[in-house]
C-alpha positions as CSV (number, residue, x, y, z in Angstrom):
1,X,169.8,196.8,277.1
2,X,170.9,195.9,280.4
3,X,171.7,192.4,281.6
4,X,170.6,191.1,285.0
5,X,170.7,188.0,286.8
6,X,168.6,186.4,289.3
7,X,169.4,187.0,292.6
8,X,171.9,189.9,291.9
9,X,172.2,192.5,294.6
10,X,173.4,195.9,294.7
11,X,171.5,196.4,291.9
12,X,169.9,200.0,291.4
13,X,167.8,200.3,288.4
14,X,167.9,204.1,287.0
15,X,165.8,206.1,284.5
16,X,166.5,209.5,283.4
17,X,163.8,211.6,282.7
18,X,165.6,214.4,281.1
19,X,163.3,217.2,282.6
20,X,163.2,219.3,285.6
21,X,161.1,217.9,288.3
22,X,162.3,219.8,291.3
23,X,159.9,221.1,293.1
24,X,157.1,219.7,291.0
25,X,156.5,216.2,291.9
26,X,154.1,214.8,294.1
27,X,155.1,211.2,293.5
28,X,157.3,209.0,291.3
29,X,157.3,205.7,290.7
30,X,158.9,202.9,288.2
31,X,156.7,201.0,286.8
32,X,157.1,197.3,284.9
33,X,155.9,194.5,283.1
34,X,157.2,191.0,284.1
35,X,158.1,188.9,280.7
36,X,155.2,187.1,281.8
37,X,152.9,190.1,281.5
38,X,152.0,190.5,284.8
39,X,152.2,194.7,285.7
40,X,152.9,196.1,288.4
41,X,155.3,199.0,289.9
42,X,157.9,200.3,292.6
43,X,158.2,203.3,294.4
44,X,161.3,205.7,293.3
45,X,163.5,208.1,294.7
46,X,164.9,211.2,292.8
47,X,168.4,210.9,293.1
48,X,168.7,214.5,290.7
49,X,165.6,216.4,290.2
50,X,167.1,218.8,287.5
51,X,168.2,216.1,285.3
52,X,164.9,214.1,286.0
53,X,167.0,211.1,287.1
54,X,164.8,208.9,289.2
55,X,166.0,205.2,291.0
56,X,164.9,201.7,292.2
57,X,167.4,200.0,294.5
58,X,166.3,196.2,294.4
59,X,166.2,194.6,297.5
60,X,166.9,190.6,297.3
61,X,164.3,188.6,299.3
62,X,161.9,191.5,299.4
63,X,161.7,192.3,296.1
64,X,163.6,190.1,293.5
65,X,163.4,190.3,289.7
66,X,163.2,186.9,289.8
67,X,161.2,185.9,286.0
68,X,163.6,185.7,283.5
69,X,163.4,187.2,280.3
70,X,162.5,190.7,279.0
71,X,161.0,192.9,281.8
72,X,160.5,196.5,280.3
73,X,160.2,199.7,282.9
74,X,159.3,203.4,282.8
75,X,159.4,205.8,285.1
76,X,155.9,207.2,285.9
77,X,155.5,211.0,287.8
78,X,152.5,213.0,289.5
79,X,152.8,216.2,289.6
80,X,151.4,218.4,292.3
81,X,149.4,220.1,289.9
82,X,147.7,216.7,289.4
83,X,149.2,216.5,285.8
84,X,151.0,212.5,285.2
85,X,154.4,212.3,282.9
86,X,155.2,208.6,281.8
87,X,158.4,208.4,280.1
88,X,160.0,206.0,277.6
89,X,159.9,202.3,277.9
90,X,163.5,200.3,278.7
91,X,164.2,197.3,278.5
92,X,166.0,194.9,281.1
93,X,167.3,191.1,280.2
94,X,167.1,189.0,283.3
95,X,169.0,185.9,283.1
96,X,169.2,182.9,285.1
97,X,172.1,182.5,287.9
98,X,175.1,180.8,286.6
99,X,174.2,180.4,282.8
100,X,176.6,181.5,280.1
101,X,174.2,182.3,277.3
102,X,175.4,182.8,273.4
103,X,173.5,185.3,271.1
104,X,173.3,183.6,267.4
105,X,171.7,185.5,264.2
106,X,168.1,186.4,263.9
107,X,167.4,187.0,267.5
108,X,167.5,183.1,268.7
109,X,169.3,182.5,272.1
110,X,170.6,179.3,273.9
111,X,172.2,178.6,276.8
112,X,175.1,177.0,278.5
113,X,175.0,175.8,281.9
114,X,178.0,175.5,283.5
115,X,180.5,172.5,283.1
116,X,179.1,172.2,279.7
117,X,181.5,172.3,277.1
118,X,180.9,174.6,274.1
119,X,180.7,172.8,270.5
């Protein structure tokens, strides 16, 4: 799982289909659903169509992945011959800006915030 935070540029989230799209595809997107819930998706380039590997470069202030928590993303293709692939689900941890967090057993998570001391 990947880790992201906030406000982070020169981020460039990529998916790999593993499957030949060249000169196939009519469209590709990304698509994703906020930890809220909310859906919703962004339009991908094909950085290598014979490996299927499609991107997202995020853009702070235009688009930000600004909800924190688990956002999960797939990438989403039409085909010319009208035909859709959806692939596999991944999942991205957005975290806030300046927060050390710790992992402890059985899935629970607490943060840090800077200056704090750690017990």
């Amino acid at each position: 799982m990947a880790k992201i935070y906030v406000g982070q540029t020169a981020l460039q989230i990529r998916l790999n289909l593993n499957q030949d799209i060249s000169n196939v595809y009519n469209r590709v997107l990304i698509r994703f659903k906020k930890p809220n819930g909310i859906m919703g998706f962004w339009p991908a380039e094909v950085l290598d169509p014979i490996c299927g590997i499609i991107a997202y470069t995020v853009t702070p202030g235009v688009i930000d992945l600004t909800d924190t928590g688990l956002w999960m993303v797939w990438p989403y293709v039409y085909f010319k011959d009208g035909s859709i692939t959806v692939g596999d689900p991944t999942q991205l941890e957005v975290f806030e800006e300046g927060e050390s967090y710790i992992a402890y057993p059985y899935g629970q998570v607490s943060s840090i915030g800077e200056g704090e001391v750690q017990q």
